[in-house]
N, C-alpha and C positions, 0 to 999 in steps of 0.2 A: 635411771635417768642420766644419771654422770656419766657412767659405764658407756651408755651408747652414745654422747655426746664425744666422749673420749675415743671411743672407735671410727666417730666417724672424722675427728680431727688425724688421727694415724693412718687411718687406709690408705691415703693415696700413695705414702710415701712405704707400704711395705711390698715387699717386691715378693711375685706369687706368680713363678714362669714353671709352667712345664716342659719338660726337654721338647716335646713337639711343635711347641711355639717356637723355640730357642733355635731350634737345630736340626731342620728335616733331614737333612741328609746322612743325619747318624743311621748307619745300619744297623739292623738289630742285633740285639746282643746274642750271645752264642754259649750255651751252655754243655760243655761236654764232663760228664761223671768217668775218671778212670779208675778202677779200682784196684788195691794192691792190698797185698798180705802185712801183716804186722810183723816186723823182726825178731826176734828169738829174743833178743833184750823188751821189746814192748810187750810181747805176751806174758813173760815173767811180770814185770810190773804191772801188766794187765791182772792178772791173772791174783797177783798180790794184793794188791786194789781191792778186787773182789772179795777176799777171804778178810779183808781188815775189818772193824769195828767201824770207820766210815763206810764202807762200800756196804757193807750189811745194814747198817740205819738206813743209806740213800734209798739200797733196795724196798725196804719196807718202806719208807716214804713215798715211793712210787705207789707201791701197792694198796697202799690208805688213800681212803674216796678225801673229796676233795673237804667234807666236815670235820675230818680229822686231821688234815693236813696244818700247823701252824705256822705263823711267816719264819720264825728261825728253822724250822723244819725245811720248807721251801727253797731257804737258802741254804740250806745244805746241801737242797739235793742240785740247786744250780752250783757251788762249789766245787760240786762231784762230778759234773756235766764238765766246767772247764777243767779239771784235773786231767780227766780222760781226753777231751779236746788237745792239749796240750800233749800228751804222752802220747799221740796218735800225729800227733805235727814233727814231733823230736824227743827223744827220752832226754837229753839235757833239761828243759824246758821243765821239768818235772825233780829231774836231781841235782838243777841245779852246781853248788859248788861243794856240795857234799861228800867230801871223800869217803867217807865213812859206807856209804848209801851207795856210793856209785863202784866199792870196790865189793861191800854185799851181792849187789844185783851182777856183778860178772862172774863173782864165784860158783853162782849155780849156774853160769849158763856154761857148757860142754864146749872143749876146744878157745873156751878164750882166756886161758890162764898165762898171766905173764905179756900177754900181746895186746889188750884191752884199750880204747881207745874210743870215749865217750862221740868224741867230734867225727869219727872215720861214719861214712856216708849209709854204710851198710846198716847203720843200728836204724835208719831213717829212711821206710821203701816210698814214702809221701817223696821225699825229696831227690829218688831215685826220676821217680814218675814223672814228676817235675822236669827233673834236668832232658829224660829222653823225648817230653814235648815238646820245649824249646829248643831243640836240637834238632827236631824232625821239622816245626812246622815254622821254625826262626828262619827267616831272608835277611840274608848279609849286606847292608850298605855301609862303603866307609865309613868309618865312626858313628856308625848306629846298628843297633837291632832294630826289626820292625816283624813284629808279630802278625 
């Protein structure tokens, strides 16, 4: 009884617009999937991920039905979900300011001894992909980009 009495004192003033009321002439939205390879630095960490003591829990958390699954469990495996998310967007993002970790993960990779350089564009082909979209499909007006 209070409940709806209170609902119907707030309704009028909550605002409940959909974009199609708001703003016809938005065009629709445009979804384009590009895919690219994972850098030689993501695959190691990839790859390391996998073989850890995390990445092995996540995996069998998947694989247990949903009875066995418990909430700390759950959020492991969403924990594991952004780990990966992240080292798929940029290996920094992942190593962080850990030198320790970020001089480990170049040591096995072939040809990058001595020259290694977390921020260099190459370790990150998401942001390769990126840069050669808005560079193909970017229109130049003074002082602006317009996509």
């Amino acid at each position: 009884m209070a409940l709806e009495a209170l609902h119907k004192q707030v309704l009028p003033f909550l605002l409940r617009r959909l974009k199609e009321d708001v703003l016809n002439d938005l065009p629709p939205k445009i979804i384009q999937d590009y895919y690219c390879e994972l850098s030689d630095l993501q695959k190691y960490l990839y790859d390391d991920f996998a073989k850890s003591k995390g990445g092995i829990s996540a995996t069998g958390m998947v694989k247990a039905t949903e009875n066995d699954a418990s909430e700390t469990g759950q959020r492991h495996v969403f924990q594991s979900l952004q780990y990966l998310r992240k080292l798929c967007n940029h290996p920094a993002l992942v190593l962080k300011d850990n030198k320790d970790a970020i001089d480990a993960a170049f040591s096995r990779l072939p040809g990058t001894k001595g020259n290694a350089c977390l921020s260099d564009i190459q370790h990150a082909p998401k942001l390769q992909a990126l840069r050669f979209n808005t560079s193909t499909f970017c229109v130049l007006v003074p002082d602006k980009a317009v996509l």
